[in-house]
C-alpha positions as CSV (number, residue, x, y, z in Angstrom):
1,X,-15.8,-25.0,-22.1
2,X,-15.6,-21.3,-20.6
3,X,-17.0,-18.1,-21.6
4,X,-16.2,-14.5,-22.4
5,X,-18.4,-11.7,-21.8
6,X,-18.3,-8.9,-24.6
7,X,-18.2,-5.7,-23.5
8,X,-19.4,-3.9,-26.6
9,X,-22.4,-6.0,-27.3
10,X,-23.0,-7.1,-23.7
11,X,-22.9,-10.8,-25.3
12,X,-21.5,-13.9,-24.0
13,X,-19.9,-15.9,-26.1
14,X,-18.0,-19.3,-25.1
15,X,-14.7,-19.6,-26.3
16,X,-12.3,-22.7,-25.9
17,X,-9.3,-22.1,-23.2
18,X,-9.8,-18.7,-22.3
19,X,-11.7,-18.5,-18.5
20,X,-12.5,-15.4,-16.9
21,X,-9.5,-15.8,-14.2
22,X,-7.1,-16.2,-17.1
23,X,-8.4,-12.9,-18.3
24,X,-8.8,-11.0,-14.9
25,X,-4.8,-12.5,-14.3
26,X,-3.1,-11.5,-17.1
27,X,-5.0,-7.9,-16.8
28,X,-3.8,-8.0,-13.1
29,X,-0.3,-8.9,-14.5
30,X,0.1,-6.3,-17.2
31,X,-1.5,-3.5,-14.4
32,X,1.4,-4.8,-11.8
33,X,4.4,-4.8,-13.9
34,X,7.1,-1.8,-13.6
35,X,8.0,-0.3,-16.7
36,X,11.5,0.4,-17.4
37,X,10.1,4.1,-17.3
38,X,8.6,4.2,-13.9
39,X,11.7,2.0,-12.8
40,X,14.2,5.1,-13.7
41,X,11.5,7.7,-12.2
42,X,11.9,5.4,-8.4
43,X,15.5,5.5,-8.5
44,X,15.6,9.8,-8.9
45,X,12.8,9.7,-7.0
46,X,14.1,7.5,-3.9
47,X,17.7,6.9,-3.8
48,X,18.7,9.7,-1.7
49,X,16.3,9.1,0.5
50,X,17.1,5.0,1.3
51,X,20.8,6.8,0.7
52,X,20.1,8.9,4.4
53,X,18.4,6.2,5.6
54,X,21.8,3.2,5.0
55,X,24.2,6.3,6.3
56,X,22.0,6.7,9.5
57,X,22.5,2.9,10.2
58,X,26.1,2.6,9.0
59,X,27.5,5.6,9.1
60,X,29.9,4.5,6.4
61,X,29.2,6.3,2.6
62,X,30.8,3.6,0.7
63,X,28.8,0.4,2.6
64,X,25.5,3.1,2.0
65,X,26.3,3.4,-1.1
66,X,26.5,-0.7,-1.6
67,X,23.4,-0.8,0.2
68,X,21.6,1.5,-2.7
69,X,23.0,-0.7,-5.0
70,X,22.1,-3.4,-3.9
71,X,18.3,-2.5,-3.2
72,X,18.2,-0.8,-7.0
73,X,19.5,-4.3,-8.7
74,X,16.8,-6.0,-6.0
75,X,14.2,-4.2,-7.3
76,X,15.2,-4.1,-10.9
77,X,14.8,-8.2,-10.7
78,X,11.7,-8.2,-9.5
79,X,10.3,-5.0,-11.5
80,X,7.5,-7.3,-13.4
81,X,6.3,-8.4,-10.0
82,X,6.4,-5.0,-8.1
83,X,3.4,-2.5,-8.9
84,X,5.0,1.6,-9.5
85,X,2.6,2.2,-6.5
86,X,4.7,0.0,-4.2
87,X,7.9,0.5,-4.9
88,X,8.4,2.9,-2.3
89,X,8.0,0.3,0.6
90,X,9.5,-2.1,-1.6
91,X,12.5,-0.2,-1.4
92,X,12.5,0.7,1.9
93,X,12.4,-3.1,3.1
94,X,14.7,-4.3,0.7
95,X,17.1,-1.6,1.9
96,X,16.1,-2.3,5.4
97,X,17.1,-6.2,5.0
98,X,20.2,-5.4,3.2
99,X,21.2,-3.1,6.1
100,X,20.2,-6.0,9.0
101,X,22.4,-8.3,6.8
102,X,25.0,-6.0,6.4
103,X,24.9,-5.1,9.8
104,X,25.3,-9.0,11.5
105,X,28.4,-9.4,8.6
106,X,29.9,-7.0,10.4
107,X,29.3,-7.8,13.9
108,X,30.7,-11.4,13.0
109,X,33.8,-10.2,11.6
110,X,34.6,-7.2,14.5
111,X,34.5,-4.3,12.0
112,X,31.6,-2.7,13.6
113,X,32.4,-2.4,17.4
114,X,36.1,-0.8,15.3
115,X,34.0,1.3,13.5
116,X,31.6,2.4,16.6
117,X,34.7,2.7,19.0
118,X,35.9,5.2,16.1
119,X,32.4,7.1,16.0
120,X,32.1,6.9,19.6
121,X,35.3,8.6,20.4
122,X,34.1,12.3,22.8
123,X,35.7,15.6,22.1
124,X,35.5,18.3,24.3
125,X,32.9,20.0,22.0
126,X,29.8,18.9,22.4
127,X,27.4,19.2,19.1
128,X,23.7,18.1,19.2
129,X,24.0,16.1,15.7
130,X,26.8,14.3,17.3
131,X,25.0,13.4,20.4
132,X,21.6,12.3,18.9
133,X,24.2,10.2,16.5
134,X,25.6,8.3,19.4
135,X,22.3,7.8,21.2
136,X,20.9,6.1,18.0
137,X,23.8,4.0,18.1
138,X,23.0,2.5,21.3
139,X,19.5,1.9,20.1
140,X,19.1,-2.1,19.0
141,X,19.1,-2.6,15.2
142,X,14.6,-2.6,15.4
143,X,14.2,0.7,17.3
144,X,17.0,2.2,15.6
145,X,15.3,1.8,11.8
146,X,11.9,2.3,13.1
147,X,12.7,5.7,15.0
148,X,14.8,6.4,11.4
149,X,11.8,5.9,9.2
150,X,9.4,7.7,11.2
151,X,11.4,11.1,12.9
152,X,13.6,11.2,10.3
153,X,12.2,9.8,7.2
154,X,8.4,10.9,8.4
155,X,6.7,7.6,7.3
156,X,3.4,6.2,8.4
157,X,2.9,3.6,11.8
158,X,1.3,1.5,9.1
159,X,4.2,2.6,5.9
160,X,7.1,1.6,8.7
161,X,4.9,-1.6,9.5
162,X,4.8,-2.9,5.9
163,X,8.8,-1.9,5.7
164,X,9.7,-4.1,8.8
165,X,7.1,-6.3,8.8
166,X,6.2,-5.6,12.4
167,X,2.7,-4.9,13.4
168,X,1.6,-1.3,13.7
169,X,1.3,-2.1,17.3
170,X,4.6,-3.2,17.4
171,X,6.2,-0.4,15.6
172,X,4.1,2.1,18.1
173,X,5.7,0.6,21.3
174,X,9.4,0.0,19.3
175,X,9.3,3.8,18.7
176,X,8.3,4.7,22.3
177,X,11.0,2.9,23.8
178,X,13.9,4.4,21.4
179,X,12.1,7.6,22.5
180,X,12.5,6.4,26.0
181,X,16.3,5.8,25.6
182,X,17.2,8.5,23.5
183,X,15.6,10.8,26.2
184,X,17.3,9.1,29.0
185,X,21.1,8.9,27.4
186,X,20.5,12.8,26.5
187,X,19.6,13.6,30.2
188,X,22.4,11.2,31.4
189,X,25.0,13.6,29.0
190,X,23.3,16.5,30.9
191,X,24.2,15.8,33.9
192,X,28.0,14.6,32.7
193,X,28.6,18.3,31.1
């Protein structure tokens, strides 16, 4: 036998079935679920932004595009498990794995190192854009998402933690070293030109 406490007459009475962790679980449950609502309100509110964030690492519009996709139907799957308050890192690391995964399909088929020979290619006119584009892509596939989400995205040691499931420590000494290479392929380009 288990009891119910009575808010209103500050009561207990017993009741057959129902325990207090049933209760306090289905409250936690109905508190945790996406609405269909707050669903729509992540997708205007997000989608360009894990959009940026899939071009930065692919540098293809129609894979980025696949990659929002894919992270929106992800979500939308899971939306009675996933609180509206943490959708955003949600996103951000479903989008993230989506991108690792897309990123080794490629690697095992060739298309990439195509792809980067193509992006890669100099012209005689050097632009900033272009040259902070090719340093990232020398980056490996950790730095290059954690320096993403935090220079260019401006999320959190601990927001970029949660999204990559590193360690805040980890994330810290992943960004200084991208910083580290990006500084040293820029000052290797200055003394080529």
């Amino acid at each position: 036998m288990s009891f119910f406490v009575n808010l209103y007459e500050d009561k207990y009475f017993f009741r057959f079935g129902v325990t207090f962790s049933k209760l306090e679980s289905l409250t936690h449950e109905t508190q945790n679920k996406m609405t269909v609502k707050e669903y729509n309100i992540s997708v205007d509110q997000f989608s360009d932004n894990i959009f940026r964030f899939a071009m930065k690492h692919l540098k293809n519009e129609m894979s980025a595009n696949d990659i929002v996709q894919e992270t929106f139907t992800k979500v939308w799957e899971k939306h009675e498990d996933i609180s509206f308050e943490k959708v955003k890192s949600y996103l951000f690391t479903t989008a993230y794995h989506a991108i690792i995964d897309w990123s080794k399909k490629e690697k095992r088929s060739g298309d990439m190192e195509h792809a980067q020979e193509q992006a890669g290619a100099t012209e005689d006119n050097f632009d900033l854009k272009e040259v902070l584009e090719e340093a990232l892509n020398t980056l490996p596939e950790k730095q290059k998402a954690v320096i993403l989400l935090r220079d260019y995205e401006g999320y959190s040691y601990d927001e970029i933690a949660e999204i990559t499931e590193l360690s805040a420590s980890q994330v810290k000494v992943y960004i200084f070293r991208a910083r580290k290479a990006l500084q040293a392929y820029i000052k290797r380009l200055d003394l080529v030109i």
